[in-house]
TIMI-2910 file (N, C-alpha, C, CB; in pm, 1 decimal, decimal comma, always signed):
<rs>
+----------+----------+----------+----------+----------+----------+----------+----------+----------+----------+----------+----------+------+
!      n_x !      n_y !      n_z !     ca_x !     ca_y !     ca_z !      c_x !      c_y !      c_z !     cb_x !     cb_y !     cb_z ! resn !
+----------+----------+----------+----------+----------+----------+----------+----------+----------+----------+----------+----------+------+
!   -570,7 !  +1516,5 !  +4631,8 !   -551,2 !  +1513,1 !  +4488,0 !   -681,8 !  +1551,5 !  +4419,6 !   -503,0 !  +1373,1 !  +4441,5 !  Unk !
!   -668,7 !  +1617,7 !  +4325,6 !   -789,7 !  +1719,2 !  +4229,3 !   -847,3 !  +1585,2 !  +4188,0 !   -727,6 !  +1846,2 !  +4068,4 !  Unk !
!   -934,0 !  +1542,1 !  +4163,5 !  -1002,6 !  +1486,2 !  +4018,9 !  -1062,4 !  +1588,3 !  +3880,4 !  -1140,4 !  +1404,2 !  +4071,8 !  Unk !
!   -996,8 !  +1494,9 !  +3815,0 !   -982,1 !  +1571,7 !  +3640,0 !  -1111,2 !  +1514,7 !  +3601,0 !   -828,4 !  +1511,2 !  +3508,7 !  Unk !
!  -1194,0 !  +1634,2 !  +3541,1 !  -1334,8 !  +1639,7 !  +3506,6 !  -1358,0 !  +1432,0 !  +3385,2 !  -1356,6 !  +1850,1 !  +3381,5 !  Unk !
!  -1411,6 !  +1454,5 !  +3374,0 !  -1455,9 !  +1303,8 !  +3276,6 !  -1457,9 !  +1373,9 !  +3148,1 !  -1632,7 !  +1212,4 !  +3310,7 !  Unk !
!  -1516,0 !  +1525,4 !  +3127,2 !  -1563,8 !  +1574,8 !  +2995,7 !  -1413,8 !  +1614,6 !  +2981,7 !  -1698,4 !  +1700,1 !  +2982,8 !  Unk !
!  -1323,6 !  +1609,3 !  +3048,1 !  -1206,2 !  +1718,5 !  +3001,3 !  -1080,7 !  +1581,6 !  +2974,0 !  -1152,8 !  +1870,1 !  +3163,0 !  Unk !
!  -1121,3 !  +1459,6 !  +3027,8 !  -1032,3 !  +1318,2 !  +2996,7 !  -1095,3 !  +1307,1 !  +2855,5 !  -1061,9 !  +1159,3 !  +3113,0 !  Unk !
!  -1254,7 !  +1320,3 !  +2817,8 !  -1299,6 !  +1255,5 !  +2679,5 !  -1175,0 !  +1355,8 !  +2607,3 !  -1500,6 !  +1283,7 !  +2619,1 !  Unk !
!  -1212,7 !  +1490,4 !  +2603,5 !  -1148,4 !  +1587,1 !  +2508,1 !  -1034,0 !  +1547,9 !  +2446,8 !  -1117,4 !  +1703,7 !  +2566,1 !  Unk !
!   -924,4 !  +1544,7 !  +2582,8 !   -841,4 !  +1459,6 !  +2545,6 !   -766,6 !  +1344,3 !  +2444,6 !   -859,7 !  +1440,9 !  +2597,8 !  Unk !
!   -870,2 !  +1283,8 !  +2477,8 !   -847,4 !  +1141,7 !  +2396,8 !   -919,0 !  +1177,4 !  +2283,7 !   -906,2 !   +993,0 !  +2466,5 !  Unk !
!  -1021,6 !  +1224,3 !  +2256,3 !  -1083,7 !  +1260,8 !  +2083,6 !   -938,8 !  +1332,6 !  +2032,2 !  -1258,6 !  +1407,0 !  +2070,2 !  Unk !
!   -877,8 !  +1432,8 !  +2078,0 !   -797,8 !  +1509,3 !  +2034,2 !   -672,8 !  +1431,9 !  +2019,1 !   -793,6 !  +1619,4 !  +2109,2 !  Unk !
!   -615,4 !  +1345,2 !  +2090,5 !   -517,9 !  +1305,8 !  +2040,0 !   -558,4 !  +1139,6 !  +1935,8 !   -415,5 !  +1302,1 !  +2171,3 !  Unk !
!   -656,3 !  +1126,9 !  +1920,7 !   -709,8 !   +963,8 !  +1827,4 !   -749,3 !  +1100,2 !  +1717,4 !   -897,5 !   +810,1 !  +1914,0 !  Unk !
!   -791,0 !  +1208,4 !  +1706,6 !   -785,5 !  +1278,9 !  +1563,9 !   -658,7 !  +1348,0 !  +1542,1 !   -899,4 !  +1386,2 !  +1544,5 !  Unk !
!   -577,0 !  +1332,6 !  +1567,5 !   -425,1 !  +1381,4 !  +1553,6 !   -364,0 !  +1264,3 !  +1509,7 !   -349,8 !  +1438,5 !  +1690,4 !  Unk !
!   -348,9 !  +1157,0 !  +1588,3 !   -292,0 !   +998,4 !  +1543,9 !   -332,6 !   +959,1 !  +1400,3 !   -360,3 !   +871,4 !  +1646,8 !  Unk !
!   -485,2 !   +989,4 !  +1394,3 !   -529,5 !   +986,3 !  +1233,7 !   -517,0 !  +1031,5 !  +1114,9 !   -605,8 !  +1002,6 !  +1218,3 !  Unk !
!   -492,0 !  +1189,4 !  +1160,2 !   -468,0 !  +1270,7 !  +1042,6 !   -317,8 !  +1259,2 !  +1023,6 !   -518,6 !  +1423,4 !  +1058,8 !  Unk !
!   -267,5 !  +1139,1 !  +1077,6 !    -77,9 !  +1118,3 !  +1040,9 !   -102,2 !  +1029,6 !   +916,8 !    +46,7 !  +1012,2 !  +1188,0 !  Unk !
!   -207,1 !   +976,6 !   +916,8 !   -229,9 !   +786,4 !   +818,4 !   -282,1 !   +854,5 !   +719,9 !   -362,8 !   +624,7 !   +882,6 !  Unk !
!   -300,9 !   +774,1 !   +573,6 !   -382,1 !   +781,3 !   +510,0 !   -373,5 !   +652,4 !   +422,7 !   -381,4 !   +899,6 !   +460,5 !  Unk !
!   -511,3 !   +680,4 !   +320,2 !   -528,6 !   +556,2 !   +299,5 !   -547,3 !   +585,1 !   +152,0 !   -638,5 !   +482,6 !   +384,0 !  Unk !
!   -476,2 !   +435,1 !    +55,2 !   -554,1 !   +473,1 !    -83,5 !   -551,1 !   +363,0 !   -175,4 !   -490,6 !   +598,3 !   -161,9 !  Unk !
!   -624,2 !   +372,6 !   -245,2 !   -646,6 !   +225,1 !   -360,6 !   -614,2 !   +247,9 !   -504,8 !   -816,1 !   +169,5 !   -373,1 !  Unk !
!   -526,8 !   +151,6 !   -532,8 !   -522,1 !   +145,8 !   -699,7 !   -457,0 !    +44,6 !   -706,5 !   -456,3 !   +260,3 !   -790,3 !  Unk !
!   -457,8 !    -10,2 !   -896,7 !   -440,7 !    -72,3 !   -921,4 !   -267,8 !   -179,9 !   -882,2 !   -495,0 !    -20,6 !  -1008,4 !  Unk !
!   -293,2 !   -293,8 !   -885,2 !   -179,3 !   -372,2 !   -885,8 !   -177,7 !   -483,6 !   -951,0 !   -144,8 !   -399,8 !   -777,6 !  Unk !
!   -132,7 !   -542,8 !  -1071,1 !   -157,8 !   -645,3 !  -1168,6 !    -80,9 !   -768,3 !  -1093,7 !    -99,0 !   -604,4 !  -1328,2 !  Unk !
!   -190,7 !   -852,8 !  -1108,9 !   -114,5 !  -1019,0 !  -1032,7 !   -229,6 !  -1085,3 !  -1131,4 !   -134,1 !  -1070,2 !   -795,0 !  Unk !
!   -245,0 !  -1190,7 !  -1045,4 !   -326,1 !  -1327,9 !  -1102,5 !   -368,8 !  -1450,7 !  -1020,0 !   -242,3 !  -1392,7 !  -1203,4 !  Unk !
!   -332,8 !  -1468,4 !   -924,7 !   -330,1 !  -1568,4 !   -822,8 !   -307,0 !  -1523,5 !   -703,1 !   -244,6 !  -1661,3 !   -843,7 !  Unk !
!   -376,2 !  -1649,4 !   -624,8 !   -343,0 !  -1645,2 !   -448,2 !   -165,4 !  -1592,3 !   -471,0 !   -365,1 !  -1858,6 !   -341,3 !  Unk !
!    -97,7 !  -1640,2 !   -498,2 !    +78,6 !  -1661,2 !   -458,8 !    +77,2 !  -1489,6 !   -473,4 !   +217,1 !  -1780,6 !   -604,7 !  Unk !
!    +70,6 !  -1430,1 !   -578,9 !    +50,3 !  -1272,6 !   -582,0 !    +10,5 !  -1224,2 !   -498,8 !    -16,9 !  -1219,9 !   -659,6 !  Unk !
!   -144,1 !  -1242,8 !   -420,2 !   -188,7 !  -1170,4 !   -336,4 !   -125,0 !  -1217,5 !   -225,7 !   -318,2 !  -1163,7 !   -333,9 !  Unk !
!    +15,8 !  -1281,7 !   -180,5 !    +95,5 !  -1358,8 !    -92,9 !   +148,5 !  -1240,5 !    -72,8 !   +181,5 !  -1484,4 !   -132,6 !  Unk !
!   +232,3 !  -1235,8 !   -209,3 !   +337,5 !  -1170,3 !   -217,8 !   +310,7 !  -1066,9 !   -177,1 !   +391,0 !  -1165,4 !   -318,2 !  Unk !
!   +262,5 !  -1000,9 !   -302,3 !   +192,7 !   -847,9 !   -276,2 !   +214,2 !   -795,8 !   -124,4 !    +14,1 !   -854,1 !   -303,1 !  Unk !
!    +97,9 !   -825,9 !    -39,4 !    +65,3 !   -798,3 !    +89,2 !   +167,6 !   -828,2 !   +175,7 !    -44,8 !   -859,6 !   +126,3 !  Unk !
!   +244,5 !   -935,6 !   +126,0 !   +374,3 !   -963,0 !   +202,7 !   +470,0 !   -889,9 !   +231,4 !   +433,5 !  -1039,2 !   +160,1 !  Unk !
!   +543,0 !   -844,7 !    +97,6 !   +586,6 !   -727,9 !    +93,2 !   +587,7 !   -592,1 !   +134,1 !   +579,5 !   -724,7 !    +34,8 !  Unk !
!   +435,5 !   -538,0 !   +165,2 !   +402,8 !   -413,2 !   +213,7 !   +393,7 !   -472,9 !   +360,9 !   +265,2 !   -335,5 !   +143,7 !  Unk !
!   +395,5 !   -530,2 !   +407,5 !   +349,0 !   -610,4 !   +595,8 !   +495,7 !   -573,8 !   +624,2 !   +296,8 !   -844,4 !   +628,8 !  Unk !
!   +606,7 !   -587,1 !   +567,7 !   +712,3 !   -606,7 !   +603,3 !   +782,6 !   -436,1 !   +565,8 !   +765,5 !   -747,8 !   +530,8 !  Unk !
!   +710,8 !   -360,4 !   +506,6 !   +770,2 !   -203,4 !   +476,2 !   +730,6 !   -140,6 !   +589,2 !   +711,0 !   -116,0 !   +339,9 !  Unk !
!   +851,8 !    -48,2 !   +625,5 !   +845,8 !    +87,0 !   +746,8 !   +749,8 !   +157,0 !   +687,7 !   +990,2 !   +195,9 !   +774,6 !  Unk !
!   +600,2 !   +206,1 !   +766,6 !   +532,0 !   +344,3 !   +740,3 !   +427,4 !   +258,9 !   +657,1 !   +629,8 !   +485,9 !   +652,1 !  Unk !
!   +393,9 !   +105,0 !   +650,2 !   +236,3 !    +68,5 !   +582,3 !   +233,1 !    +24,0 !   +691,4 !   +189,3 !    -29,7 !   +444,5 !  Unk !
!   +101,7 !    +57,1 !   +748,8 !    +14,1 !    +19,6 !   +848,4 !    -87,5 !   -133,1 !   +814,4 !    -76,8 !   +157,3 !   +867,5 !  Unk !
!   -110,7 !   -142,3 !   +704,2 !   -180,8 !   -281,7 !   +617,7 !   -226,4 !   -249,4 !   +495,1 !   -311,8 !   -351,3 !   +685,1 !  Unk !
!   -217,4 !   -333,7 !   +456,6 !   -232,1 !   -374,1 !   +269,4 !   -346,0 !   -493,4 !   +247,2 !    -53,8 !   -454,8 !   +191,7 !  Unk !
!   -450,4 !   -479,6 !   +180,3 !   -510,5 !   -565,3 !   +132,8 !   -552,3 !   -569,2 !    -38,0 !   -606,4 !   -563,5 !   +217,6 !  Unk !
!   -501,6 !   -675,5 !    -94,6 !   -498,4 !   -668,1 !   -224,5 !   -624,7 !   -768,4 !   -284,2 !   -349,7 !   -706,3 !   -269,5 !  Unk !
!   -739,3 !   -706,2 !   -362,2 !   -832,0 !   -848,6 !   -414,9 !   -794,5 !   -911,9 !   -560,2 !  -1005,9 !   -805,3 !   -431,5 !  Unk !
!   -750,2 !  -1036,3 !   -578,8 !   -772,8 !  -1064,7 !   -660,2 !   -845,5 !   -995,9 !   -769,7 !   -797,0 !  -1138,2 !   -626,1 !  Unk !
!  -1043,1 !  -1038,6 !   -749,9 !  -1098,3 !  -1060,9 !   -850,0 !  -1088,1 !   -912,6 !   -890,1 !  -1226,9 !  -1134,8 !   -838,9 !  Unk !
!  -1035,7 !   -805,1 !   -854,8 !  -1065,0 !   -644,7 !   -857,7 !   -924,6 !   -618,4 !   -948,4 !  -1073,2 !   -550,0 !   -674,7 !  Unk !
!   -789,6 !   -657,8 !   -865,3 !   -641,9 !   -588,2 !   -868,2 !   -643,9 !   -517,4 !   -780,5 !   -593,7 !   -511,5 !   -978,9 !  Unk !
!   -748,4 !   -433,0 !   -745,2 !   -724,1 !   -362,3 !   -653,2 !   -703,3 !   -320,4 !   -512,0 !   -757,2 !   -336,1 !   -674,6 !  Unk !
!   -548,3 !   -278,3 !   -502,8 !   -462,5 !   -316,9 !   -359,3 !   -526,5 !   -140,3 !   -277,0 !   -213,1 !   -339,7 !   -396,3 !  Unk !
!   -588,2 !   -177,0 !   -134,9 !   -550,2 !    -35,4 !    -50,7 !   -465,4 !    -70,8 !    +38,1 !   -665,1 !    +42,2 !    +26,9 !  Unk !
!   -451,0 !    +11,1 !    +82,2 !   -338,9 !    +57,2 !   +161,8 !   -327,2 !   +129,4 !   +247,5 !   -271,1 !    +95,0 !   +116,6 !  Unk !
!   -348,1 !   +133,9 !   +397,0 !   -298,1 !   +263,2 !   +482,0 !   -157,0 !   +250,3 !   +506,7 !   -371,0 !   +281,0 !   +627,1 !  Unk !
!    -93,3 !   +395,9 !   +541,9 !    +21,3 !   +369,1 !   +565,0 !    +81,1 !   +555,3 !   +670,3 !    +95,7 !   +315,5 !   +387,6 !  Unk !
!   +130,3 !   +590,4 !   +677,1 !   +204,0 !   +675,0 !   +739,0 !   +274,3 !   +767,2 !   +611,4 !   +304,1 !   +593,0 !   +838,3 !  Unk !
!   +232,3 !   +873,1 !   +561,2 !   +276,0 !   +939,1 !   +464,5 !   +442,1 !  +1042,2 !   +485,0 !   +145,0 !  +1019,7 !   +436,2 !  Unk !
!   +466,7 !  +1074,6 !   +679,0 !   +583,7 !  +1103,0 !   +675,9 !   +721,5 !  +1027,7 !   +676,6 !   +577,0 !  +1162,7 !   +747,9 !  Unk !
!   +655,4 !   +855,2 !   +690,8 !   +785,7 !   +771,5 !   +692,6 !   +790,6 !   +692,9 !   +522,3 !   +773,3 !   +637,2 !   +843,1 !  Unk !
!   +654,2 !   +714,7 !   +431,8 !   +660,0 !   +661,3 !   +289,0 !   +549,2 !   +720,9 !   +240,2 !   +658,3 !   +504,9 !   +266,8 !  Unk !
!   +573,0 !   +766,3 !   +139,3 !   +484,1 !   +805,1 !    +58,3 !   +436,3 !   +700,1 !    -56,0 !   +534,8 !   +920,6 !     +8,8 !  Unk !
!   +315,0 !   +725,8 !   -111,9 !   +279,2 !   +665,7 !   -203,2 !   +343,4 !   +619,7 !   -351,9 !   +196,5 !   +721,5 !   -206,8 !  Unk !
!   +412,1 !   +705,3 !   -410,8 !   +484,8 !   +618,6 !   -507,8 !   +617,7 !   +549,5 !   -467,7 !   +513,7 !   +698,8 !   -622,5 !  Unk !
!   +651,9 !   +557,8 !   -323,6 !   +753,2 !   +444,3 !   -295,2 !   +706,6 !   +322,4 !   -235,7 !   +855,1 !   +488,7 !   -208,3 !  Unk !
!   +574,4 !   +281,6 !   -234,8 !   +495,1 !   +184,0 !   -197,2 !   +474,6 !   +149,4 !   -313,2 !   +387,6 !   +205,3 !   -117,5 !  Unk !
!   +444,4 !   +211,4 !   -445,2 !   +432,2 !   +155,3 !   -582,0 !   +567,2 !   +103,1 !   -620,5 !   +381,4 !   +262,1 !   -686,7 !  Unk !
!   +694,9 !   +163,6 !   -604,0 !   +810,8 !   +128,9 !   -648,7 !   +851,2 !     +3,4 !   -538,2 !   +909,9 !   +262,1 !   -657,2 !  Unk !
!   +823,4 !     -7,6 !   -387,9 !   +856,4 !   -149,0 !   -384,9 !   +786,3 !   -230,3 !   -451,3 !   +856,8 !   -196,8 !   -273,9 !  Unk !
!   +642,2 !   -232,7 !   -497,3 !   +566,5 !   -339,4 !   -541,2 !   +674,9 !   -376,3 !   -693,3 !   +379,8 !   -285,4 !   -567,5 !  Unk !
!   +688,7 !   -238,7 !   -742,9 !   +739,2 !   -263,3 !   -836,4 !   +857,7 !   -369,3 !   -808,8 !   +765,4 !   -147,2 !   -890,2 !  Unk !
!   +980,4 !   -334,4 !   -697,6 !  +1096,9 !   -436,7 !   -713,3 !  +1047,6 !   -589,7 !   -672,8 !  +1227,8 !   -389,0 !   -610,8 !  Unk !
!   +951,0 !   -576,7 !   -660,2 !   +891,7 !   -767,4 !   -636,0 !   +837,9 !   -808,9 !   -789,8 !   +710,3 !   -792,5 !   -493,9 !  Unk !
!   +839,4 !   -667,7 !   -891,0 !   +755,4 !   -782,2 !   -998,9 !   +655,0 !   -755,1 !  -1070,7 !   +697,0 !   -890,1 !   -941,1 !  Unk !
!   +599,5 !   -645,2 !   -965,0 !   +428,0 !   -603,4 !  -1006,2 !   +437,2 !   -509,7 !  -1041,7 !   +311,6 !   -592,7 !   -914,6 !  Unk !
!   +361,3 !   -468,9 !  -1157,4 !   +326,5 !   -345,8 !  -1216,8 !   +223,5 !   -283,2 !  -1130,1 !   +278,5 !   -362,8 !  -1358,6 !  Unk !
!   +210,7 !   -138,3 !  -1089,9 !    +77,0 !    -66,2 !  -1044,9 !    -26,3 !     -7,8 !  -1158,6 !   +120,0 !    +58,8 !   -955,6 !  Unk !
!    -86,9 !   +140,2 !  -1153,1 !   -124,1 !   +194,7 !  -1223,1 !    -13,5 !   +247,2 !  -1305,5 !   -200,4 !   +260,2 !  -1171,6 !  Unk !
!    +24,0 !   +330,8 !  -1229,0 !   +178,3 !   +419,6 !  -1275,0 !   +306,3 !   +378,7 !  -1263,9 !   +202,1 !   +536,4 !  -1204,2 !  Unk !
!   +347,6 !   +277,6 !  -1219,5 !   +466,8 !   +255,6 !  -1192,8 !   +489,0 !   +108,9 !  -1216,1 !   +496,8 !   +302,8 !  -1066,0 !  Unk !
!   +612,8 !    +87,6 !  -1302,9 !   +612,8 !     -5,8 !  -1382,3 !   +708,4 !    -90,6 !  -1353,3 !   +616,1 !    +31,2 !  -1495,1 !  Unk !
!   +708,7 !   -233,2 !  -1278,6 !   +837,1 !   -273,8 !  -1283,8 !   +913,9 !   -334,5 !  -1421,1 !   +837,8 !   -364,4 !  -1185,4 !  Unk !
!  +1067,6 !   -328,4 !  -1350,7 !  +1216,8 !   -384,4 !  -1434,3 !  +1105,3 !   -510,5 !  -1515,5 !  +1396,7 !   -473,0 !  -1291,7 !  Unk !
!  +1177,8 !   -535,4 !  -1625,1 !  +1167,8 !   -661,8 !  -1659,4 !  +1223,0 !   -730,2 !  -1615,3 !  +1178,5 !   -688,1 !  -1747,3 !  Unk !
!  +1324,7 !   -736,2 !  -1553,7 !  +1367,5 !   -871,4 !  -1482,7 !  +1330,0 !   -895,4 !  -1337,4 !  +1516,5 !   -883,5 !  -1485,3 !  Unk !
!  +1240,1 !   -767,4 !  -1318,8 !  +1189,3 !   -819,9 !  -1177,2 !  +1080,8 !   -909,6 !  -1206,0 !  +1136,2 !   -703,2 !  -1074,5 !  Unk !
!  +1032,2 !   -860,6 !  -1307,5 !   +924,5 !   -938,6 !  -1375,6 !   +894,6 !  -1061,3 !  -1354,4 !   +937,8 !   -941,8 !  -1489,3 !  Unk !
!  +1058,4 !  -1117,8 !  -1481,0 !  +1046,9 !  -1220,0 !  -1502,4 !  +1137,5 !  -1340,6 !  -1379,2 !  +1079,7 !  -1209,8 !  -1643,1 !  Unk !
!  +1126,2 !  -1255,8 !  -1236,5 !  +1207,7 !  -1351,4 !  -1151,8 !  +1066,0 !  -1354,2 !  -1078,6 !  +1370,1 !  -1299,5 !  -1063,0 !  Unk !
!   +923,1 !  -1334,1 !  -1144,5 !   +815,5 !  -1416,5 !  -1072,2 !   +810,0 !  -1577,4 !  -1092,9 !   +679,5 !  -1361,0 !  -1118,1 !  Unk !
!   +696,7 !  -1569,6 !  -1002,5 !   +735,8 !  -1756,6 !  -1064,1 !   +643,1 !  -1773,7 !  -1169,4 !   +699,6 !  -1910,8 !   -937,2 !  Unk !
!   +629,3 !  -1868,6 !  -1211,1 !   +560,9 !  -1896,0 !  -1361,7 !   +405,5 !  -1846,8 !  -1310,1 !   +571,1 !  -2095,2 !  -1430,6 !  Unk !
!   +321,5 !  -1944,0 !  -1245,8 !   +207,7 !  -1918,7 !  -1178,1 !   +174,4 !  -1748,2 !  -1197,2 !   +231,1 !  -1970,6 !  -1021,2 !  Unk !
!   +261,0 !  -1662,9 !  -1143,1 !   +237,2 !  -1548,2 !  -1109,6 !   +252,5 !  -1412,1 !  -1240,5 !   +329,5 !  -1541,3 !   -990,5 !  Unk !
!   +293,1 !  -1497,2 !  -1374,9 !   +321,8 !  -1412,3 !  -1492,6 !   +211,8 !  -1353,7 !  -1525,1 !   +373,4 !  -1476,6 !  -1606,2 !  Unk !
!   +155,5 !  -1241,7 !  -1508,1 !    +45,6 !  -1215,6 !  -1532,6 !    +21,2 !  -1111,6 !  -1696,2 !     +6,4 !  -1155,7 !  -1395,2 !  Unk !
!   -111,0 !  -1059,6 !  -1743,1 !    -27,3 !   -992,4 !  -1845,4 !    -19,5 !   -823,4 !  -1821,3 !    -94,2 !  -1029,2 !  -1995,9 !  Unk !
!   +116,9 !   -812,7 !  -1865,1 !   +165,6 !   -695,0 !  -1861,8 !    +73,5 !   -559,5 !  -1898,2 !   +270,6 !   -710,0 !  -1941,7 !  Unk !
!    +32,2 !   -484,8 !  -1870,9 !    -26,0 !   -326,1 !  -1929,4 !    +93,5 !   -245,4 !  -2053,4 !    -36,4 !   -196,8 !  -1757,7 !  Unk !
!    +39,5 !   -193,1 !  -2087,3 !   +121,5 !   -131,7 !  -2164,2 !   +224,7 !    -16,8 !  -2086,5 !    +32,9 !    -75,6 !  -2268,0 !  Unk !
!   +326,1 !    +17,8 !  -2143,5 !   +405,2 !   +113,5 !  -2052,2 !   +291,0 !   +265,7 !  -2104,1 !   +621,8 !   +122,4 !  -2106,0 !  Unk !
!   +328,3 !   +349,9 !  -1998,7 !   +230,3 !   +486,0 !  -2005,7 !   +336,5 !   +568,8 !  -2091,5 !   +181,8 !   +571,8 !  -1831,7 !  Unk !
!   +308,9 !   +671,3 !  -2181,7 !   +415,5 !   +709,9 !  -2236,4 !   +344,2 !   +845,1 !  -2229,5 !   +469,9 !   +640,2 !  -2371,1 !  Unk !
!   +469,0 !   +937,2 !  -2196,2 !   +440,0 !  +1056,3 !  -2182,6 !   +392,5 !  +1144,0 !  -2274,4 !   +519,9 !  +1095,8 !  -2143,3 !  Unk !
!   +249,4 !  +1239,8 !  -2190,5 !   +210,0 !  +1325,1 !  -2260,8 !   +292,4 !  +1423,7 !  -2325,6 !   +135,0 !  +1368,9 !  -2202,1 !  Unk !
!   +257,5 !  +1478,3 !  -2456,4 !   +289,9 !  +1603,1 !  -2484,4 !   +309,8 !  +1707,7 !  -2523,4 !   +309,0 !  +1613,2 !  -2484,4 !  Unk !
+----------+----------+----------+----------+----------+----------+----------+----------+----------+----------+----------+----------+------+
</rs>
């Protein structure tokens, strides 16, 4: 049996860990909460979505990143689930009644809606 060079196993593996990578990406913006129970939720929610790899949301910032897998979800459907839990993002705004089925603790204050340029 041949033995396969060591420089030609590294190649290998660089080439397929920079292929695995350039599938992910990663990105940060805003997510309006107010409390631990938010940053529960929040992160809870994305832990449990097909195609996010992890979510970390800070408090004292709002600001949630995110890696995730861009051919199984893209980025504004990671804003639109946040949205059906409640939370407003930068751009994407949840229902009012998703809103208001937070719990009290978690009412935070609303942004204004973005209204189109034109």
């Amino acid at each position: 049996m041949k033995k396969i060079p060591v420089a030609l196993l590294c190649a290998v593996a660089l080439l397929l860990m920079s292929n695995s990578s350039a599938k992910k990406k990663k990105a940060t913006f805003t997510v309006y909460g107010i409390c631990q129970m938010c940053e529960t939720i929040i992160e809870g929610t994305l832990a449990e979505t097909e195609g996010v790899i992890w979510a970390d949301w800070e408090l004292e910032t709002k600001l949630l990143t995110v890696k995730y897998t861009p051919s199984v979800i893209s980025l504004v459907e990671i804003k639109q689930k946040l949205a059906s839990a409640g939370y407003d993002s930068d751009d994407v705004r949840a229902t009012d009644e998703a809103y208001e089925a937070l719990h009290a603790c978690c009412k935070y204050e609303r942004p204004e809606p973005k209204t189109p340029e034109k």
